[in-house]
N, C-alpha and C positions, 0 to 999 in steps of 0.2 A: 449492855452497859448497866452496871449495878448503879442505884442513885446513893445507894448506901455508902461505898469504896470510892465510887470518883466526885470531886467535889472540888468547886473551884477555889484557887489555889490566888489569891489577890496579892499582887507585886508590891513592893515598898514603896515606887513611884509611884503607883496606882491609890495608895494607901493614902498617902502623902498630898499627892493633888487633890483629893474627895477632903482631906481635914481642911486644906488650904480654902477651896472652893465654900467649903461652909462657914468658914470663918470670914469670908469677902459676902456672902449671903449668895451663894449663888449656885447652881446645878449643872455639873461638868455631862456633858454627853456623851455616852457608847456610841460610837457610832458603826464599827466593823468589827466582821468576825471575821477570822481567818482560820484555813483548816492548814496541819502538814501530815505527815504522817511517820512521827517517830514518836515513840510509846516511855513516859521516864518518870519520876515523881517529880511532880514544877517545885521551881524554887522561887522564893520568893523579891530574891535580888534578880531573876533574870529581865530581861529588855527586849527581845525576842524569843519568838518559837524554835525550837530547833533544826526545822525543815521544814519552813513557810512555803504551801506549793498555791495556796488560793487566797484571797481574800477580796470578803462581798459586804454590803450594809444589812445590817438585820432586816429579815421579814417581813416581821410584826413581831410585839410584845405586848404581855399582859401583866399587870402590878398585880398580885395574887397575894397581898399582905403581908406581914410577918416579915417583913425585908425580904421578901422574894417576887422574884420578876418570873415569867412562863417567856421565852421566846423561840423565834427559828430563826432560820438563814438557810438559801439556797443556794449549794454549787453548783453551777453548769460548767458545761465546756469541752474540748477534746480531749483533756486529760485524765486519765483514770488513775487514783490511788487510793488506800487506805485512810482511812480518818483516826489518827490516833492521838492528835493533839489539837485541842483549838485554843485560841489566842480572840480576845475581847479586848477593844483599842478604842480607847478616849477620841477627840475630836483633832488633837492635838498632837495623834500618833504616839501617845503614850503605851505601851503595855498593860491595862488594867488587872486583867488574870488569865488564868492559864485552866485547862481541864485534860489532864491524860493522866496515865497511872501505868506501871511497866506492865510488860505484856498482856495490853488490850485495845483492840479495837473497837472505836464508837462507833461508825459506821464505815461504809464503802461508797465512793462515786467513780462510775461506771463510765466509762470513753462515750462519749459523745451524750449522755447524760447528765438527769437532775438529780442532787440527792439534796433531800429537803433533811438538816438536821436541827429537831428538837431537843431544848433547852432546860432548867432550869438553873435560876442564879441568886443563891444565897448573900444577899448582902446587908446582912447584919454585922460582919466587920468592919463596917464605914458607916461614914457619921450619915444619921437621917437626912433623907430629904438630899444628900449632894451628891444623886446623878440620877440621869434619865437615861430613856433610850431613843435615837434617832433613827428614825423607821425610811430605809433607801423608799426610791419611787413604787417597786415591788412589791406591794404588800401583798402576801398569801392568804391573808384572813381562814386561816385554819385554826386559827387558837377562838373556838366559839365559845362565849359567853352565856349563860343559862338563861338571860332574856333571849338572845336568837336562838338558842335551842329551845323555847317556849313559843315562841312564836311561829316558826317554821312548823312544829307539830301542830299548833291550831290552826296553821292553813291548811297542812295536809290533809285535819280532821273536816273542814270545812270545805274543801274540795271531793271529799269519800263520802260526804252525806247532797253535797249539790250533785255527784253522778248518779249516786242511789235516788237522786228524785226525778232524775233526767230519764232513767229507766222507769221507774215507775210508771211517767208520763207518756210514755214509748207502749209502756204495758195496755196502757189505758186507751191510746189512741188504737193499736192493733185490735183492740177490741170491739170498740167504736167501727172501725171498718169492718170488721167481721158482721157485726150485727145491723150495719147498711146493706152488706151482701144478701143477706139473708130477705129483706123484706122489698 
């Protein structure tokens, strides 16, 4: 999936309720993605995906500035198809947007599997500030932040110099007995 060619596709409704909602002072919520798997250019009046076959609550997300969100969403389940359209749905089951483009697939969810699909969502076509993301009980915590990737590496570093002194110590002690044997 090019981030370049597919780009989410925000509905009239969807449009509509984010101006409403910021006008009342208030921040409307994503709360579902849903995947199908038919491949078309979204339009912006539609109301539904064209072959809804799943729909879950986001993963996790991350606010990444610039009116862009980082999120996922996992399918599970018995079902196996293509992922050629996903559908992002207010609180309220509104349609917010759409992401497919004709023949191409985002990804694939495999029968009796998880496919974890990553996100991003441009939303500088609605007004600041009116909407969030409602994160299901799920969260995947795969979208790491550069303080836990700082932190994780200074444990690692601090765990590779506390076993390097744990041998050391080990060094010293074999030695220690060695030179008991001896006398």
């Amino acid at each position: 999936m090019s981030e370049d060619t597919i780009k989410l596709v925000i509905t009239r409704k969807g449009l509509d309720e984010c101006i409403s909602a910021k006008a009342k002072g208030i921040q409307l919520s994503l709360k579902w993605v849903s995947a199908g798997d038919r491949a078309y250019t979204p339009n912006p009046e539609q109301m539904t995906l064209q072959n809804e076959l799943q729909r879950v609550e986001f993963g996790e997300f991350k606010n990444i500035g610039e009116s862009q969100i980082q999120a996922v969403a996992k399918f599970s389940g018995p079902d196996e198809y293509p992922i050629r359209e996903l559908g992002f749905w207010l609180e309220d089951g509104t349609l917010f947007g759409v992401i497919s483009a004709p023949n191409t697939m985002l990804n694939y969810k495999a029968r009796n599997g998880h496919c974890i699909q990553p996100f991003t969502l441009d939303l500088s076509a609605i007004p600041t500030n009116s909407i969030t993301v409602e994160v299901g009980t799920e969260n995947l915590n795969i979208i790491l932040t550069e303080e836990m990737i700082t932190m994780a590496c200074a444990f690692i570093q601090s765990q590779a110099i506390s076993t390097r002194q744990i041998h050391h110590q080990m060094s010293i002690t074999e030695r220690l007995r060695h030179i008991e044997g001896l006398l």
